[in-house]
C-alpha positions in Angstrom: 88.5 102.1 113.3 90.0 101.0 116.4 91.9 104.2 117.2 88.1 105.6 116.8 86.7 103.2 119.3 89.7 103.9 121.8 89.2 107.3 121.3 85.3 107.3 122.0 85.6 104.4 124.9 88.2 107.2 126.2 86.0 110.5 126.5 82.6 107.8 127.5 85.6 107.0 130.5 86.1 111.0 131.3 82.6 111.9 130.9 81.2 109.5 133.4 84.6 110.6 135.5 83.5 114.2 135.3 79.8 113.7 135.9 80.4 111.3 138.9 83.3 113.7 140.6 80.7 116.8 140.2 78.0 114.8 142.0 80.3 114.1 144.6 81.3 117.7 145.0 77.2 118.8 144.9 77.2 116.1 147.8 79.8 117.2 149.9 79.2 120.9 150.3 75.5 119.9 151.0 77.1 117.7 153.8 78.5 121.1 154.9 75.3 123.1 154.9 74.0 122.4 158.4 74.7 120.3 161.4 72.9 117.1 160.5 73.9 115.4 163.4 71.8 117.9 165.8 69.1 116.7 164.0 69.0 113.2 163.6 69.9 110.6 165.0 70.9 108.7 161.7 71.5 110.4 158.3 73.3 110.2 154.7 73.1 112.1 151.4 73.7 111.6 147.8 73.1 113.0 144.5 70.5 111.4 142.4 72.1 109.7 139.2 70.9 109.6 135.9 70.8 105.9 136.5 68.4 105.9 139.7 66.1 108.2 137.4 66.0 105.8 134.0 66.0 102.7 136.2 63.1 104.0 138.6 65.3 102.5 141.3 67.1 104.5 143.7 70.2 103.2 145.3 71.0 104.1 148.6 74.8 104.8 149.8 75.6 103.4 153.1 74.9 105.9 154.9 71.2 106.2 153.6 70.8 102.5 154.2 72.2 102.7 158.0 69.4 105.6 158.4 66.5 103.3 157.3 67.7 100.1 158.8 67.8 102.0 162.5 64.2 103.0 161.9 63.5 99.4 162.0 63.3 98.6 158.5 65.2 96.0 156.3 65.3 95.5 152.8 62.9 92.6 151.2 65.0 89.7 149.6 62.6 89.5 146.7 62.5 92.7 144.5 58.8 91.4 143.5 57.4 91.4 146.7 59.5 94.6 148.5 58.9 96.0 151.5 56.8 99.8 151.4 57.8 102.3 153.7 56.4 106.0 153.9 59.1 108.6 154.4 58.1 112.4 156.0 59.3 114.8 153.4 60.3 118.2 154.9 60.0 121.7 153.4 57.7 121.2 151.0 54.4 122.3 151.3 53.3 120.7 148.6 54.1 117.1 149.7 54.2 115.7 153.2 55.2 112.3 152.6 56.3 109.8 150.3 55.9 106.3 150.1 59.1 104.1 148.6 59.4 100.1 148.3 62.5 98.9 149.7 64.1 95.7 148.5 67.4 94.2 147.6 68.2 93.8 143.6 70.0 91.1 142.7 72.8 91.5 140.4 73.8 89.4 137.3 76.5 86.5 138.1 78.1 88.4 135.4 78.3 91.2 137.2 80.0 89.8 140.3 78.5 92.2 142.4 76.9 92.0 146.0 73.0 92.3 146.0 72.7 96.3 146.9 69.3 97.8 148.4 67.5 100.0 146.3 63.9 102.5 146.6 61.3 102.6 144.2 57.7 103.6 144.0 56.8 107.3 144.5 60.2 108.3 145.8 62.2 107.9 142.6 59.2 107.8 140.0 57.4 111.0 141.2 59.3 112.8 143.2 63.1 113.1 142.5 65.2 114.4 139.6 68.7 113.5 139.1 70.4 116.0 140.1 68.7 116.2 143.7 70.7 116.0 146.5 68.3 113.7 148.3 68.8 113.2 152.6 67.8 110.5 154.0 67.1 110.3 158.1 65.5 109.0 160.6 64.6 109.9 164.5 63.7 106.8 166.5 61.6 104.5 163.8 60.5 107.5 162.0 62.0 108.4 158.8 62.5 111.6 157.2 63.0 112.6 153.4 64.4 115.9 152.0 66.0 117.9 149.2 68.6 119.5 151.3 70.2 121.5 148.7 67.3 123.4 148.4 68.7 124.4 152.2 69.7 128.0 153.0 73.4 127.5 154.9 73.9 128.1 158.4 71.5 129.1 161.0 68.4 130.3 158.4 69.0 126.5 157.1 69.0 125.5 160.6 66.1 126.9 162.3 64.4 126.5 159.2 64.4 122.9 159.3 64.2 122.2 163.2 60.7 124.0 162.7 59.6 121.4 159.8 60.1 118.5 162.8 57.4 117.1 164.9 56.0 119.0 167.7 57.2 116.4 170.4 60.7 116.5 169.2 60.7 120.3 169.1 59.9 120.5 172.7 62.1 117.6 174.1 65.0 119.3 172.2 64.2 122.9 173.6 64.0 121.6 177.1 67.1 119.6 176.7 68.7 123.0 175.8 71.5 124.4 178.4 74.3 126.6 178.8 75.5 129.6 176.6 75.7 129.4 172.3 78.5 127.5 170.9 80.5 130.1 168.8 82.0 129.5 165.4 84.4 132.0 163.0 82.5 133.2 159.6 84.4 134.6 156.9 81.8 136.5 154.9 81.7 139.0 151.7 79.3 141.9 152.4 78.6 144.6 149.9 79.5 148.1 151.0 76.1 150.6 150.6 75.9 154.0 149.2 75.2 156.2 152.5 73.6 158.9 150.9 71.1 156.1 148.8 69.9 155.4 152.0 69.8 158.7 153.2 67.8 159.6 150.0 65.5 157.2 150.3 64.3 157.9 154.1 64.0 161.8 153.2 61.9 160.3 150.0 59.4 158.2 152.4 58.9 161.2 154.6 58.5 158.6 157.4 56.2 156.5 155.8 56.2 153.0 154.5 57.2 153.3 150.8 55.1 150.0 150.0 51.8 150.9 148.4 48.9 151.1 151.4 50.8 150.0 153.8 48.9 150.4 157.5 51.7 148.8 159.8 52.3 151.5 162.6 55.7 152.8 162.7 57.9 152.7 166.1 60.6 155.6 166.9 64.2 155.3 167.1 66.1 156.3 170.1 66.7 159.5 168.4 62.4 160.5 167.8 62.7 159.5 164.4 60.4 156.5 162.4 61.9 153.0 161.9 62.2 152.2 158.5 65.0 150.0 156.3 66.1 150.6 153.4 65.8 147.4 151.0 67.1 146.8 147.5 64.8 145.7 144.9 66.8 144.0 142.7 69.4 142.4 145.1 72.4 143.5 145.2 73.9 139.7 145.3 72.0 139.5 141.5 73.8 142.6 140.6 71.3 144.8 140.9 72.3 148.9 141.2 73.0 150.9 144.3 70.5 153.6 143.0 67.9 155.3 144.6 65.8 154.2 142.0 66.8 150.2 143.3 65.7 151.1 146.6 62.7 151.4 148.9 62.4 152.6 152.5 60.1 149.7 154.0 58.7 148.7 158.0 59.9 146.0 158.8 56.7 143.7 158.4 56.5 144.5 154.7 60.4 144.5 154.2 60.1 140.6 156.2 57.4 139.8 153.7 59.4 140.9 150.7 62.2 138.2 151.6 60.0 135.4 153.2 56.2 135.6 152.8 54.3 133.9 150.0 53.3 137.2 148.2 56.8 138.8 148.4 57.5 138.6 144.3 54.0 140.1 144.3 55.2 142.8 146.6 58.6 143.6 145.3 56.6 144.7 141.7 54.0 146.8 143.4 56.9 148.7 145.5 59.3 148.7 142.2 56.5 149.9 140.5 55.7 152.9 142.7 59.4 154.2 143.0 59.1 153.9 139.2 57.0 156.3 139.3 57.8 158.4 141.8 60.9 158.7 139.9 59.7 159.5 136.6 57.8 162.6 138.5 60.7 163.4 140.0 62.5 163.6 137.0 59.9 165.5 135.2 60.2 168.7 137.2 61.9 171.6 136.2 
């Protein structure tokens, strides 16, 4: 019986071990995503635990808590009268701010353990999942909430989330803006394309738009021809086929829609299902 208890203690030990060190590496290589520092002034991240989800209380690292208390706020000593603040979520339409108390909770004497300040309210009840790699910001005494590994890396991440700021600080940063680019060194994986796929599929669209009614005007290429690209269905970073039957000669409005507008699922069948059967007709000649 004891060897069983020593033995179950031991894997409880690795498990928690294993669950905390994989947070840590969610939280890390979100660190890495963008430049958070070009963007706020203040800022931490960390991954939402199991406990901040069963407990309804989310505890903030220190980073986190130096974010909030440079907006101006400071946790409430009593956990049953805290202090409500209303945090800007970014990049999601569907929410545009949350409100969280703030408080300190007071640990057992059992426990040993400093008071540690802690969120409630919307933030933790409604809004995050464990798992979510939650940032918390501010700019001046306003703060800012988001799920930054929901992100994109890099500069798509980047400009996508200086666009989600206020107005005001938009400008003021633009203006601020001098001298040439800072440069950086990528190492990338690219996939190398089937010339003659692409070939196949601009002598297919006959210099047309390939997505069903389509009425964006075409401009020439240097060399008199039309301007079209030649876009993948099914990704090719989901393992989809270098096929002409994968592949679709677009303009560039709808092949921009296919990757970022609200409809582009709705697109992607539409165009799949027109090369489907263009195909099939193909196919059925003699």
């Amino acid at each position: 019986m004891f060897f069983t208890d020593n033995f179950h203690a031991t894997m409880n030990v690795a498990s928690l071990s294993s669950r905390s060190s994989a947070r840590a590496a969610k939280t890390e290589q979100t660190e890495k995503t963008v430049d958070w520092g070009i963007f706020f002034e203040n800022w931490g991240i960390k991954t939402v635990t199991r406990n901040d989800s069963e407990k309804k209380a989310y505890v903030l690292n220190a980073d986190q808590r130096q974010a909030v208390e440079a907006a101006g706020f400071l946790p409430a000593p009593d956990q049953n009268a805290p202090q409500l603040i209303t945090l800007s979520v970014l990049l999601e339409p569907s929410r545009q701010s949350v409100v969280a108390s703030y408080y300190l909770a007071r640990r057992s004497k059992q426990a040993q353990r400093a008071a540690e300040a802690r969120m409630g309210r919307q933030l933790i009840k409604e809004w995050l999942q464990p798992g979510d790699v939650l940032l918390v910001a501010n700019i001046g005494s306003h703060l800012y909430a988001l799920k930054a590994d929901s992100l994109p890396a890099g500069g798509v991440g980047s400009e996508r989330l200086a666009s989600a700021l206020p107005a005001e600080v938009i400008r003021a940063r633009a203006s601020a803006a001098a001298g040439p680019a800072q440069r950086r060194n990528v190492r990338c994986t690219e996939f190398v394309r089937n010339p003659y796929v692409v070939a196949a599929a601009l002598l297919r669209a006959q210099g047309h738009c390939e997505t069903p009614d389509c009425t964006h005007e075409l401009f020439q290429r240097d060399d008199g021809t039309p301007y079209l690209e030649v876009h993948h269905l099914v990704p090719l970073a989901s393992d989809g086929p270098d096929t002409l039957s994968n592949v679709a000669a677009l303009c560039p409005s709808c092949h921009r829609e296919i990757h970022h507008g609200v409809h582009g699922a709705q697109r992607t069948a539409a165009v799949l299902a027109r090369i489907e059967t263009m195909t099939a007709a193909a196919g059925a000649q003699p």
